[in-house]
LUMROMAR-620051 format. One record per residue (C-alpha): residue in one letter; x, y, z. Coordinates in steps of 0.25 Angstrom, whole numbers, plus 5000, padded with zeros to 4 digits. Layout:
N
+------+------+------+------+
! rest !    x !    y !    z !
+------+------+------+------+
!    A !    X !    Y !    Z !
...
+------+------+------+------+
END
This chain:
73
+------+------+------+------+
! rest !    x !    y !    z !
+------+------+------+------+
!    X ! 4966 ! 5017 ! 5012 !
!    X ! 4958 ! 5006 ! 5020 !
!    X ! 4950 ! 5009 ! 5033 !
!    X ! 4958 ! 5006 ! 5043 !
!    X ! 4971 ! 5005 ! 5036 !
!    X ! 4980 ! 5019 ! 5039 !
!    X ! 4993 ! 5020 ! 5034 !
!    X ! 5005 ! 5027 ! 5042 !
!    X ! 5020 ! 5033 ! 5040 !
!    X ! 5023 ! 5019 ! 5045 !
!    X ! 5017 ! 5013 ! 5032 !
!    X ! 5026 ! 5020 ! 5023 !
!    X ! 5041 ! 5020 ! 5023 !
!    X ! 5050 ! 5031 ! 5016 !
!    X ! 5050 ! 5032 ! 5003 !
!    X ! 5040 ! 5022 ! 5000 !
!    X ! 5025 ! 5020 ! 4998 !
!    X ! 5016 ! 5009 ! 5005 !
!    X ! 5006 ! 5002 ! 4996 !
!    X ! 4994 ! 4999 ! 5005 !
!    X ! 4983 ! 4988 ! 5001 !
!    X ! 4971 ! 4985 ! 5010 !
!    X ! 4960 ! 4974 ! 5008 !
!    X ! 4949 ! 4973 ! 5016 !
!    X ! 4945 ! 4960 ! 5022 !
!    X ! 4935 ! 4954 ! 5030 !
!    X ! 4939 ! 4958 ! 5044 !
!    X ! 4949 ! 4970 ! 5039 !
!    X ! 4959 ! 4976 ! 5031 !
!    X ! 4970 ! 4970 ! 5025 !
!    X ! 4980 ! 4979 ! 5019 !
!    X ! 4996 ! 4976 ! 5015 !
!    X ! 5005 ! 4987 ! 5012 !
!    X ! 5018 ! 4990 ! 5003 !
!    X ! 5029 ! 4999 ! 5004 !
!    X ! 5034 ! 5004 ! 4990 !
!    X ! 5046 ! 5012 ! 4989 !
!    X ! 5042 ! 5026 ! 4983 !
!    X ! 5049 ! 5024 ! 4973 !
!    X ! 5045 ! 5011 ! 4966 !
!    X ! 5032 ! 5017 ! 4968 !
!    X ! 5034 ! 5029 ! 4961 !
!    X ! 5035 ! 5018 ! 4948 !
!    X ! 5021 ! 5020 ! 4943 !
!    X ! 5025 ! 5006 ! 4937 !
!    X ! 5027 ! 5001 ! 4949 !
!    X ! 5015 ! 5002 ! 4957 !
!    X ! 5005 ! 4993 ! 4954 !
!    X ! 5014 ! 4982 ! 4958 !
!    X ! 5017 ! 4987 ! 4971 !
!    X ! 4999 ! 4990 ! 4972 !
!    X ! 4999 ! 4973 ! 4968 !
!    X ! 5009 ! 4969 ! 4977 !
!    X ! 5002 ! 4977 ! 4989 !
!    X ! 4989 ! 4970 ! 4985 !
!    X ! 4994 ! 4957 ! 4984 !
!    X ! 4997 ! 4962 ! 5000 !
!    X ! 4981 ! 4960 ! 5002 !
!    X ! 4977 ! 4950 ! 4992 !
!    X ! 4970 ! 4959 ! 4984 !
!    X ! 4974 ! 4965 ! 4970 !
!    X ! 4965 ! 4976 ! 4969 !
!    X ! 4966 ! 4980 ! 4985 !
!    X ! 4968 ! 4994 ! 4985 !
!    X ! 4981 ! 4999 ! 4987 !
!    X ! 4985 ! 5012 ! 4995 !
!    X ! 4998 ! 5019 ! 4993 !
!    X ! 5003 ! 5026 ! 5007 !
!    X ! 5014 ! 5037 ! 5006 !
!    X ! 5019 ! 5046 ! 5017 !
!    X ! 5023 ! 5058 ! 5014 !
!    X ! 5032 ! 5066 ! 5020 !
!    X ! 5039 ! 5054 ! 5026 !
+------+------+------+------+
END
């Protein structure tokens, strides 16, 4: 995950995975997220469309891309 940029429940909803992609910019942190109902991502398949679309989020195509799940919610 990027300094500065924490995930809470908030960020994910039940039953689904939020995609985070972070950019780092001159003067901060730009960063979009995704939410991706658990089970389109359990699709292996699927997945690396989802990673694109959050990039596209940034502007970058190879920003990294973290996945946030709460468990237990």
């Amino acid at each position: 995950m990027a300094k500065g940029h924490k995930h809470t429940l908030a960020d994910v909803a039940p039953g689904t995975v939020t995609l985070c992609a972070t950019k780092l910019m001159h003067g901060g942190l730009l960063w979009a997220h995704l939410p991706v109902d658990g089970s389109l991502w359990a699709d292996e398949g699927l997945r690396e469309g989802f990673r694109t679309r959050v990039r596209r989020g940034v502007g970058d195509i190879e920003a990294p891309v973290e996945v946030i799940e709460m468990k237990g919610k």
